[in-house]
N, C-alpha and C positions, 0 to 999 in steps of 0.2 A: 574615578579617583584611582590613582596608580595605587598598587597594592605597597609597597616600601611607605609610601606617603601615609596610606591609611594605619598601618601598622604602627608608625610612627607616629600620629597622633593620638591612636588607641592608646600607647605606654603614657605619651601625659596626661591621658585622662585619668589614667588609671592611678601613674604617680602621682599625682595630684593630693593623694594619702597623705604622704608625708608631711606637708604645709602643718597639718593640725598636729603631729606627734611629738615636736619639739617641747607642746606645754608642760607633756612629765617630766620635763628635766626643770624648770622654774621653782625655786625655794619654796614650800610652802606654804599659806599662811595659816589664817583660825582654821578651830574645826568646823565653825560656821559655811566659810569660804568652800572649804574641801568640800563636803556633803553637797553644796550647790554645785558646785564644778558636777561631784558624782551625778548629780541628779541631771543637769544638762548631757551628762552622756548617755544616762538611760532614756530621755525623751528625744533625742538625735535616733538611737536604737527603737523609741516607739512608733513614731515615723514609719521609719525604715520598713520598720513589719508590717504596716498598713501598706505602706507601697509594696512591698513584695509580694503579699498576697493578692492584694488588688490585681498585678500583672499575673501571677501566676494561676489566677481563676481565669481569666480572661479566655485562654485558649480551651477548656474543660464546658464554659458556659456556651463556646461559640459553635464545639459538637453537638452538646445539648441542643440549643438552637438549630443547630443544620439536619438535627437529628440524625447524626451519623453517629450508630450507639458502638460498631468498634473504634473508631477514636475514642468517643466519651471511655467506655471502658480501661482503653492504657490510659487516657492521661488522667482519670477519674483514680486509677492505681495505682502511678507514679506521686500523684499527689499526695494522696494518703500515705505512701510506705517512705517518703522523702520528708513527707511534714514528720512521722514518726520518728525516724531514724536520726533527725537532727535534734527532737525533742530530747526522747529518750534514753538515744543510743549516747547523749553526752552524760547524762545522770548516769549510766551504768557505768561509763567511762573511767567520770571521778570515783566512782564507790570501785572501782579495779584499781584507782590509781592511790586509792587512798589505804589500800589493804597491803602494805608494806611490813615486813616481820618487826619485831620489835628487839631486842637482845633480852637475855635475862646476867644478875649480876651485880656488883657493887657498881660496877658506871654505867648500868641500864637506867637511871632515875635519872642523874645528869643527861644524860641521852635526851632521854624522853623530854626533860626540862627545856632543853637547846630548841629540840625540837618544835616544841609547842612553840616559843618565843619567833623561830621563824616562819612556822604555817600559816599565820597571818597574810604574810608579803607572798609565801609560795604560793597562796591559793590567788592571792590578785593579779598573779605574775601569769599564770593557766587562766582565768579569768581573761585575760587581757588577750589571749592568744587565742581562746575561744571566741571571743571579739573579733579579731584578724580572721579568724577565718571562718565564721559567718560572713562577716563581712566579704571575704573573696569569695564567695559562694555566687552571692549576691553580684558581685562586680564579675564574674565572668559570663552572667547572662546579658549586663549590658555591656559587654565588650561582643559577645554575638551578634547585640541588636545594631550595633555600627561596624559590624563586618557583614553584614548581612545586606545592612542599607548600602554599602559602597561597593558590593558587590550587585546587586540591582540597580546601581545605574544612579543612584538618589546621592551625587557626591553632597550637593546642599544640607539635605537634610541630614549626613552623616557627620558632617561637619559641625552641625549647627550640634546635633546627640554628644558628640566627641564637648563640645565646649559645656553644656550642659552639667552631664556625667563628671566633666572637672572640678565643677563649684560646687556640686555636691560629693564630691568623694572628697574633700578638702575637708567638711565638718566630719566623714566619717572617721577620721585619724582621730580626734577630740575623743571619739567616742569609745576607740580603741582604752584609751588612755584613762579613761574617767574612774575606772575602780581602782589604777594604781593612784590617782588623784587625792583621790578619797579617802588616803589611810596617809599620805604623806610620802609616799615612797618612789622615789628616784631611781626610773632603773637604769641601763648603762645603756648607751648609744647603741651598742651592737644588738642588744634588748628589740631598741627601736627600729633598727635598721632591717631585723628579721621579721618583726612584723607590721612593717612598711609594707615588706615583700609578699606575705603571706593575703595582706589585704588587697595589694594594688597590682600584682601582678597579674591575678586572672583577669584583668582587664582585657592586657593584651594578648594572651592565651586566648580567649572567647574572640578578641575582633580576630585576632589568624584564623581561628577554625569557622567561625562565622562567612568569611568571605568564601569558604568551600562546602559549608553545609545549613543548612535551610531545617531546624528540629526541633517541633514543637514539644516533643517528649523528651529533647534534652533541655530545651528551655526550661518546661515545666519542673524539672527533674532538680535540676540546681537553685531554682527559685524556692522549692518545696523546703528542699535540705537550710536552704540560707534563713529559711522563718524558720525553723524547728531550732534550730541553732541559737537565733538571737532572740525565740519565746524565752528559754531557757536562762540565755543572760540576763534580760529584762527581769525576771522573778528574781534571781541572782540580785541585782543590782535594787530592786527595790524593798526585799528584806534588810538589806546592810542598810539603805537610806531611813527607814521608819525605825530601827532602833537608834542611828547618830540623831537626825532631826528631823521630822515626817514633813514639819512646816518647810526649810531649808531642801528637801528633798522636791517635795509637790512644785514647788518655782523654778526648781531645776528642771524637774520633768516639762514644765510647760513650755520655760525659755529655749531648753531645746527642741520641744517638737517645732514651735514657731522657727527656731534656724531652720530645721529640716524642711518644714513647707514653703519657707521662702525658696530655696535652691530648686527646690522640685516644680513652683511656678515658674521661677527665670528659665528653668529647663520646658514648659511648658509651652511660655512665652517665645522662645526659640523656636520651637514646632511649629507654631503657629505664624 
C-alpha cells in the first residue's frame, strides 16, 4: 500500500472520533437520561481497558514463553512504570492542579463562592480531556498496528484494521463526552474540536511512525499509559454515577461495554 494512501486512511480511522462528540452539544434531558448516557461512557471506557491490557500483555507473555528474560525484563518494566504513571501520575496531577492560592479579603468569599459554583463543569471539562487522551494513548498503538501491517506488505489486512479501528474509535468520542453528559453541560465546539484532536490524532501519528519502525516496547509503552489513564477515569466516572443513580449507572455501564464488544468483534470479524 502506498504510503500517502495508508497515512490517509490511518487519519479516518483515527477521525472517525468525532462522529460520537457532537452528542454534548444535544439539550439535555432527565437526570435519569444523563446518568445513563454517563454510565454508557464509562462501560465503552471498561471495554476499552480489557482490550488494552489484553494487547498490551500479549508482547510480555510471548518473552515469557520464548523465554527470552531480557525482553521479559524491559517490557515486564515498561509495563509496570507506564500502567503507573498513567494511574497515578493523573491523581497527583489533579491534587497539583487543584492547589491554586485562594485570596484573602472582603471579595475572597464571593471568589470562593463563584468558584465552587463552576468546579463542577471544570472538573468535567479535565475529565473529558483526561478521556481524550487516554484515549489517544490507546489510538496511537493501533495507528502503529496499520503502519506497521502496510509496511510488511499485508495492504488487506491493514485495510481491513484501518476500517475496523473506524467503527470503533466512532463509540470512543461518546465516551469522551459522557461525564460532560452527566451533569448537563454544553461545551463549545472549539471544546470539541480540541479534543477530537487530542483523541483521534495519534492515530495517524502511530500509522506514520509504524510504517518505519517495528516496537514492541513502544507498543507496550503507550498501551501501558493508555490503561493507567482510563483505570483512573473509570473510578472517576463510577463514583459520580453511584451517587446520581447506581441502578441508571450499572445499564449504562453494561449498554456500553456491549457497544464496545460489538465494534471490537466487526473488527475481529475483518481479521478473519
Amino acid at each position: 500500500m502506498p504510503f500517502g494512501q495508508t497515512v490517509l486512511l490511518g487519519a479516518i480511522a483515527g477521525f472517525t472520533i468525532f462522529l460520537g462528540l457532537p452528542f454534548a452539544r444535544m439539550r439535555s434531558g432527565s437526570r435519569e437520561l444523563r446518568t445513563l448516557l454517563s454510565g454508557i461512557s464509562a462501560g465503552i471506557l471498561v471495554f476499552l481497558l480489557f482490550d488494552i491490557l489484553g494487547h498490551a500483555t500479549e508482547p510480555v507473555e510471548a518473552a515469557l514463553v520464548e523465554k527470552d528474560w531480557g525482553q521479559l525484563a524491559v517490557l515486564g518494566s515498561v509495563y509496570v512504570i507506564g500502567l503507573g504513571l498513567g494511574l497515578l501520575g493523573l491523581l497527583y496531577a489533579q491534587r497539583w492542579a487543584a492547589r491554586r492560592p485562594v485570596g484573602h479579603g472582603p471579595g475572597a468569599l464571593a471568589a470562593a463562592e463563584a468558584e465552587a459554583a463552576s468546579g463542577t463543569h471544570d472538573a468535567a471539562l479535565r475529565l473529558g480531556m483526561v478521556i481524550a487522551s487516554g484515549i489517544g494513548l490507546h489510538n496511537f498503538s493501533e495507528g502503529l498496528v496499520i503502519g506497521q501491517s502496510a509496511a510488511a506488505g499485508e495492504a488487506s489486512l491493514a485495510l481491513l484494521l484501518i476500517i475496523g479501528f473506524g467503527l470503533h474509535n466512532a463509540t470512543e468520542g461518546f465516551g469522551i463526552v459522557g461525564p460532560l453528559i452527566g451533569i448537563g453541560l454544553r461545551p463549545t465546539w472549539g471544546w470539541l474540536a480540541v479534543a477530537g484532536l487530542i483523541g483521534g490524532a495519534p492515530t495517524l501519528l502511530g500509522t506514520v511512525l509504524g510504517t518505519v519502525v517495528n516496537s514492541p516496547v513502544l507498543f507496550v509503552a503507550f498501551l501501558a499509559l493508555a490503561a493507567g489513564a482510563i483505570l483512573y477515569v473509570v473510578g472517576e466516572l463510577i463514583v459520580a454515577g453511584r451517587r446520581a443513580s447506581w441502578e441508571m449507572t450499572l445499564w449504562g455501564i453494561f449498554g456500553g461495554f456491549l457497544a464496545g464488544l460489538v465494534t471490537d468483534l466487526i473488527l475481529v470479524a475483518a481479521r478473519g
